[in-house]
ZAROFI-833879 format. One record per atom (N, C-alpha, C, O): y, x, z; residue in three letters. Coordinates in steps of 0.05 Angstrom, whole numbers, plus 5000, padded with zeros to 4 digits. Last residue first. Layout:
REM residues N
YXZala ...
END
This chain:
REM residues 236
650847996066unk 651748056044unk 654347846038unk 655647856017unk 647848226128unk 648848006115unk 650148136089unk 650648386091unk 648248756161unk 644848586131unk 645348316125unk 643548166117unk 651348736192unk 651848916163unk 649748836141unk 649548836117unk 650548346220unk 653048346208unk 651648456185unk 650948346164unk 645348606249unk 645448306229unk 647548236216unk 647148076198unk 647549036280unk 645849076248unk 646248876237unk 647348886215unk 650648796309unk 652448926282unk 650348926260unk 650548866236unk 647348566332unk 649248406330unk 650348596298unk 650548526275unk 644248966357unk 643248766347unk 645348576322unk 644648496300unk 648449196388unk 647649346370unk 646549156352unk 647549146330unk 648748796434unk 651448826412unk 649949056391unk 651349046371unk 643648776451unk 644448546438unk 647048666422unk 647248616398unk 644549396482unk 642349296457unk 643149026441unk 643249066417unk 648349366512unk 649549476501unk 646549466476unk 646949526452unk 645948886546unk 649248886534unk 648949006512unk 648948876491unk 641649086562unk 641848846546unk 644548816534unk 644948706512unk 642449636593unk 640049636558unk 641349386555unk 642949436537unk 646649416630unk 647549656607unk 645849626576unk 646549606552unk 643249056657unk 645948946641unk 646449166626unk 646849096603unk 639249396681unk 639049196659unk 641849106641unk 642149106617unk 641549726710unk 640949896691unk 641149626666unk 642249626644unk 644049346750unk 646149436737unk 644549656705unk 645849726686unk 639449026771unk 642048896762unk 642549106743unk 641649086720unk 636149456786unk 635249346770unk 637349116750unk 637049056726unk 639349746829unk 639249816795unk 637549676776unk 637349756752unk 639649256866unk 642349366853unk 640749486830unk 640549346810unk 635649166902unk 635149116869unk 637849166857unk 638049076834unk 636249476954unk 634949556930unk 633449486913unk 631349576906unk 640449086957unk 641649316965unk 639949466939unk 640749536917unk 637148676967unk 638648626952unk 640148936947unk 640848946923unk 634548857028unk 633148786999unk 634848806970unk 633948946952unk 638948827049unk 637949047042unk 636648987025unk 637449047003unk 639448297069unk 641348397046unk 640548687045unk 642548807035unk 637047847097unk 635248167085unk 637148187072unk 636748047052unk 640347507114unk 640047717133unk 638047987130unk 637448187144unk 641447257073unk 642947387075unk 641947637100unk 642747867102unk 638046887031unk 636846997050unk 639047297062unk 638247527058unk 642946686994unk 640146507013unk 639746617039unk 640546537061unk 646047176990unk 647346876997unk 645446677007unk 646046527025unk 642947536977unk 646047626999unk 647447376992unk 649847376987unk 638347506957unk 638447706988unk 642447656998unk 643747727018unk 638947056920unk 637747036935unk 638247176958unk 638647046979unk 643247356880unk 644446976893unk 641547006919unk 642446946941unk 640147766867unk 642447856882unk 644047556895unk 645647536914unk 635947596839unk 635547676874unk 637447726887unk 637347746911unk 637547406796unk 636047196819unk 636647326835unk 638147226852unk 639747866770unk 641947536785unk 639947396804unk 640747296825unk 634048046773unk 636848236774unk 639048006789unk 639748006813unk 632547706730unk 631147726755unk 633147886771unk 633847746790unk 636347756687unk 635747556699unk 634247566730unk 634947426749unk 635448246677unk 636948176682unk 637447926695unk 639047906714unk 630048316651unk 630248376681unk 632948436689unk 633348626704unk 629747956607unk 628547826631unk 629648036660unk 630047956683unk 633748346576unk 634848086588unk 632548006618unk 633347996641unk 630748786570unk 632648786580unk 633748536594unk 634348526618unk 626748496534unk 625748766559unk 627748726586unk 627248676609unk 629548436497unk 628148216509unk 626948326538unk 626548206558unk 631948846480unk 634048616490unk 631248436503unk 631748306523unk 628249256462unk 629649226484unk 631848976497unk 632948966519unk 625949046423unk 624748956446unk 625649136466unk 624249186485unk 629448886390unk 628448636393unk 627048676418unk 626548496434unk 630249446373unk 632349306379unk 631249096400unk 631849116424unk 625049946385unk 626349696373unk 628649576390unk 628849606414unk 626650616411unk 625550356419unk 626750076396unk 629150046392unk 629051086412unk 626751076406unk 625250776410unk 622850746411unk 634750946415unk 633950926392unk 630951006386unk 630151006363unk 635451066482unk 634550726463unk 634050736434unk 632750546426unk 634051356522unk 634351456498unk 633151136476unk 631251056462unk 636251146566unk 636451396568unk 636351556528unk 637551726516unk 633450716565unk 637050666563unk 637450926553unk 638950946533unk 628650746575unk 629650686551unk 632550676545unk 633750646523unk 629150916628unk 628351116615unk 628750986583unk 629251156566unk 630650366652unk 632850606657unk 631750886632unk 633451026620unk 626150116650unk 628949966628unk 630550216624unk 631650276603unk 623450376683unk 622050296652unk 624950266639unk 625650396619unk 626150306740unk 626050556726unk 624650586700unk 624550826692unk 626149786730unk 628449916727unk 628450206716unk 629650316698unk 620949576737unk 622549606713unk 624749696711unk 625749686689unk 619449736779unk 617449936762unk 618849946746unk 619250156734unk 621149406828unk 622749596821unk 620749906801unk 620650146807unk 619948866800unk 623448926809unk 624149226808unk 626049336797unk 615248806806unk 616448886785unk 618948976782unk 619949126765unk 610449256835unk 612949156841unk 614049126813unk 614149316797unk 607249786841unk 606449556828unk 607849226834unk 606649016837unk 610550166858unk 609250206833unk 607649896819unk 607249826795unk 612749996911unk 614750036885unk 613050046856unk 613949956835unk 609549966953unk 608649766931unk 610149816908unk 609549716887unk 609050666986unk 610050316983unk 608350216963unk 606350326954unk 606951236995unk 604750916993unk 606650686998unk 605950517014unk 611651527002unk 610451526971unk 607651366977unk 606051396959unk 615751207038unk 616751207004unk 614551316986unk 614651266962unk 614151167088unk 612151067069unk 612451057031unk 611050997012unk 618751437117unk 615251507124unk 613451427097unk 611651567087unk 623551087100unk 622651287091unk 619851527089unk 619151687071unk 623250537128unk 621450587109unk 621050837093unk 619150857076unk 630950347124unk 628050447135unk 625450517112unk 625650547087unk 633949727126unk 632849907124unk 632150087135unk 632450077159unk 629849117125unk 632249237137unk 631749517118unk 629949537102unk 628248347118unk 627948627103unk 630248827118unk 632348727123unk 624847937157unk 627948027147unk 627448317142unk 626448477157unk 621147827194unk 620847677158unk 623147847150unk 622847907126unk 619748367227unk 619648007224unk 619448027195unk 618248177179unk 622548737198unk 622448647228unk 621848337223unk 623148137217unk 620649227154unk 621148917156unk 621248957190unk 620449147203unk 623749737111unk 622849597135unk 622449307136unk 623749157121unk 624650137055unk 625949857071unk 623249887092unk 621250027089unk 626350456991unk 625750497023unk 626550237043unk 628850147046unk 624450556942unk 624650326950unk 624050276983unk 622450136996unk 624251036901unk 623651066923unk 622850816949unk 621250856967unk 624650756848unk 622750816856unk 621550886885unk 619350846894unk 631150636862unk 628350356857unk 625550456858unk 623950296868unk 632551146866unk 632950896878unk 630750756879unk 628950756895unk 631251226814unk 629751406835unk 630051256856unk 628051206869unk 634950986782unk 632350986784unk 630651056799unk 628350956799unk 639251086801unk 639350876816unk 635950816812unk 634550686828unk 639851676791unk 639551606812unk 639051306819unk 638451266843unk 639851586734unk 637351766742unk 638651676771unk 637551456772unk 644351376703unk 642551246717unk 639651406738unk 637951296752unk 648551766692unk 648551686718unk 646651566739unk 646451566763unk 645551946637unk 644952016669unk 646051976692unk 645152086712unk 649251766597unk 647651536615unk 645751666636unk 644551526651unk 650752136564unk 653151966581unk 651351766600unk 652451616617unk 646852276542unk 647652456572unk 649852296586unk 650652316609unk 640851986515unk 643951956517unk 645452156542unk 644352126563unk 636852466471unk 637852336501unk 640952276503unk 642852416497unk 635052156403unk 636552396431unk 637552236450unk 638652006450unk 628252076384unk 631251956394unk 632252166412unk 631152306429unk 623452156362unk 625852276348unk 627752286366unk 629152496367unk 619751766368unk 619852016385unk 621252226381unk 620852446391unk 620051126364unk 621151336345unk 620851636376unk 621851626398unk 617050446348unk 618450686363unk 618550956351unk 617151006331unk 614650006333unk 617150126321unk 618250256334unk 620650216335unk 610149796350unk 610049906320unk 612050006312unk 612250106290unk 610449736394unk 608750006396unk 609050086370unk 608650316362unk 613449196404unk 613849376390unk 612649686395unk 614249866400unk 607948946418unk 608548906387unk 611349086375unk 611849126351unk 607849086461unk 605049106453unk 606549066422unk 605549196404unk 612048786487unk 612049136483unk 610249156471unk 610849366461unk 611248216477unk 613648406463unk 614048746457unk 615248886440unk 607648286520unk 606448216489unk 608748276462unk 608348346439unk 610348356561unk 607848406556unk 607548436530unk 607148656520unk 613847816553unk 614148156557unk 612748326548unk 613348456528unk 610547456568unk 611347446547unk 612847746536unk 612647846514unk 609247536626unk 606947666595unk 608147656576unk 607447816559unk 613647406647unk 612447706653unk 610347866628unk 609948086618unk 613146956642unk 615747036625unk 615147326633unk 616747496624unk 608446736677unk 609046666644unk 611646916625unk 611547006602unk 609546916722unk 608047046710unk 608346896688unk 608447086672unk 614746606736unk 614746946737unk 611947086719unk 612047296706unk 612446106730unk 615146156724unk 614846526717unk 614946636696unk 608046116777unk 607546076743unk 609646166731unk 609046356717unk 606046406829unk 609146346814unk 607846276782unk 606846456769unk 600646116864unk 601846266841unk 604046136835unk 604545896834unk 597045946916unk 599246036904unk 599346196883unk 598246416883unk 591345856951unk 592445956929unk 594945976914unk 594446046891unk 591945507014unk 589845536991unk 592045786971unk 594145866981unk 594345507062unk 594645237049unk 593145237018unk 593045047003unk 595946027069unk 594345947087unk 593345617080unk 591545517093unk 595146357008unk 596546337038unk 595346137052unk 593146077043unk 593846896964unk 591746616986unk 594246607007unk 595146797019unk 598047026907unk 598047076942unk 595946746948unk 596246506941unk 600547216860unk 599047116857unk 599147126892unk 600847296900unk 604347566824unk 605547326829unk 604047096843unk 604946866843unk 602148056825unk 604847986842unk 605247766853unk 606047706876unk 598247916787unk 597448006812unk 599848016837unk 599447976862unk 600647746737unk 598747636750unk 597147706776unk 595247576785unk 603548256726unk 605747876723unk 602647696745unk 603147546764unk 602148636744unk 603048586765unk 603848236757unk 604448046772unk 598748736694unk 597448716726unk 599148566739unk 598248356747unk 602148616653unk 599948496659unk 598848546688unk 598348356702unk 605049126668unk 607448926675unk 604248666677unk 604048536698unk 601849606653unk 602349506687unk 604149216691unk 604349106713unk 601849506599unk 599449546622unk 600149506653unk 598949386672unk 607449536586unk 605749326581unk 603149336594unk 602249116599unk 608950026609unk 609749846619unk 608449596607unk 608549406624unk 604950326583unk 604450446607unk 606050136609unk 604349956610unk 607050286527unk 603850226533unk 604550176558unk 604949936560unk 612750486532unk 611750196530unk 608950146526unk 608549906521unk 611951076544unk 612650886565unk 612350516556unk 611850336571unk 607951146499unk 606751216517unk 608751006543unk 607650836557unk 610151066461unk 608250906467unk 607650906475unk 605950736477unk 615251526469unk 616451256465unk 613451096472unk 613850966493unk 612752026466unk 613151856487unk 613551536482unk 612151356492unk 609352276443unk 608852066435unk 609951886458unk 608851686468unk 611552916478unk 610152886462unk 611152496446unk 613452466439unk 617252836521unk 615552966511unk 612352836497unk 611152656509unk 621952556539unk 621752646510unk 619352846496unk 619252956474unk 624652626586unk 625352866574unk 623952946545unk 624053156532unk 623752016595unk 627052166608unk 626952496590unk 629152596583unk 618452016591unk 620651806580unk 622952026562unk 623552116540unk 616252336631unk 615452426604unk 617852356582unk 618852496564unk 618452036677unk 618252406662unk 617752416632unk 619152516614unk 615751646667unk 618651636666unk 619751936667unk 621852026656unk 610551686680unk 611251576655unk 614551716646unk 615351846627unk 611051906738unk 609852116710unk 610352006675unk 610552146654unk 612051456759unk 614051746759unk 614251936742unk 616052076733unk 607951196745unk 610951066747unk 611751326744unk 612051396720unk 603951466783unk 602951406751unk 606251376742unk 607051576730unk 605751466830unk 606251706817unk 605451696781unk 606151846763unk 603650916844unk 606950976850unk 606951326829unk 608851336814unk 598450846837unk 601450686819unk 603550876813unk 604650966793unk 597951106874unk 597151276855unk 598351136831unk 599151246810unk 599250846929unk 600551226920unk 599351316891unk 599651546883unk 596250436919unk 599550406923unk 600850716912unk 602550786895unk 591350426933unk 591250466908unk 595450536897unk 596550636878unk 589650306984unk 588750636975unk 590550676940unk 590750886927unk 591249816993unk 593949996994unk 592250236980unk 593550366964unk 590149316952unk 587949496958unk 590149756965unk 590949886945unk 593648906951unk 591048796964unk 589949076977unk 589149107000unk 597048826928unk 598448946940unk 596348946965unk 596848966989unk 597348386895unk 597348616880unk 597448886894unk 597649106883unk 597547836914unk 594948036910unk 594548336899unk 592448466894unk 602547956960unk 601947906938unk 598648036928unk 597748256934unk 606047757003unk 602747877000unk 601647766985unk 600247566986unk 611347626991unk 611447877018unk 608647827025unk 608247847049unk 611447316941unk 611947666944unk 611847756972unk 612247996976unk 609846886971unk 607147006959unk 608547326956unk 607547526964unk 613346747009unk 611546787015unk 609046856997unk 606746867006unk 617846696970unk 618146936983unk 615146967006unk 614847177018unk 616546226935unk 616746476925unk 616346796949unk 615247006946unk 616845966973unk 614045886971unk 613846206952unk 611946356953unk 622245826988unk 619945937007unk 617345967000unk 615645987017unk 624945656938unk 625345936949unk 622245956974unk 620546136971unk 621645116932unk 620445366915unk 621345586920unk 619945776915unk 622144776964unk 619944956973unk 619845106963unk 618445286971unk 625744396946unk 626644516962unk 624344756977unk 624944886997unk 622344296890unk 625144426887unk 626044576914unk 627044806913unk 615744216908unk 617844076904unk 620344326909unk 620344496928unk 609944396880unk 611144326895unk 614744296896unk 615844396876unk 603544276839unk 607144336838unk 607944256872unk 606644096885unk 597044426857unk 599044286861unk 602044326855unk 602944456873unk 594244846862unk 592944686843unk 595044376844unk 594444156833unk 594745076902unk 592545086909unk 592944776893unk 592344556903unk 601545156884unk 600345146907unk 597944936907unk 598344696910unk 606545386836unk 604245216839unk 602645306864unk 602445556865unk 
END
């Protein structure tokens, strides 16, 4: 939606990539380096399990996923106000999935070790090193890996969110890792049909939403088939 208006099918890739490249969220930089280490410190705590973690990383991602579904998705461009409605609707609904399961987490859960492969693609996504020249994303950007936008970014806060639940999923409801899981799977396919078949000449961009693709499909796969058996076995 644009300054209180729908706009039409062939506008909506450009109308998307001109509110994420100035997004309101991304208004006040003093604030970029303190996201960004809040993120790091959740996912510490996540990844090794200390104290009330489990509410602690789904508080932390239901508090920041509200900022960003409505501050990401939000950009003045030069034709009035913009908002992705699409992204911030299915951003809160999230939101409100983690807020409800705060009631079923467990600070019990052991770390999976077969799934530390993911600690690099997380760090990946947190680091989120790129350039722009123009409009076209390259890479680069290592000067600024600790004041980027990664912290208040959804693409790449939830990977490393999804990645620390993967890490130890039985502290987390079923219901709200698959739902956790799926939307940022989905966003995961958007960007990878977007940076390296629309907009092919930022295929770096695409480069760093790879772990958001690949952590997500692990929690949603391998959460929905768990889902799956419980409902088998609580059938009679």
């Amino acid at each position: 939606m644009r300054g209180g208006a729908m706009v039409s099918s062939e506008q909506v890739t450009e109308l998307i990539q001109s509110v994420l490249m100035q997004p309101w969220s991304e208004a006040v930089p003093i604030l970029m380096p303190v996201a960004k280490l809040a993120l790091l410190a959740v996912a510490v705590i996540g990844v090794t399990g200390k104290g009330p973690y489990a509410k602690i990383v789904l508080g932390y991602y239901a508090a920041i996923l509200a900022v960003v579904a409505v501050f990401q998705n939000t950009a003045t461009l030069s034709d009035g106000v913009a908002i992705i409605v699409g992204n911030l609707l299915a951003q809160l609904v999230v939101v409100a999935v983690c807020l409800l399961g705060l009631h079923h987490t467990s600070d019990t859960a052991a770390l999976r070790h077969d799934r530390l492969w993911m600690l690099p693609l997380m760090l990946w996504a947190w680091l989120y090193p790129f350039a722009l020249q123009g409009n076209t994303v390259v890479p680069g950007g290592w000067a600024e890996v600790l004041t980027n936008s990664a912290g208040v970014t959804y693409c790449m806060v939830t990977p490393v969110i999804v990645g620390t639940m993967a890490l130890r999923p039985a502290a987390y409801g079923r219901t709200t890792r698959v739902v956790v899981g799926w939307l940022a799977l989905i966003f995961g396919l958007l960007n990878m049909l977007t940076w390296f078949a629309v907009k092919p000449a930022s295929w770096w961009m695409g480069v760093l939403h790879l772990p958001l693709l690949v952590i997500a499909a692990v929690l949603t796969i391998t959460s929905w088939r768990e889902a799956r058996i419980g409902a088998a076995q609580a059938t009679p």
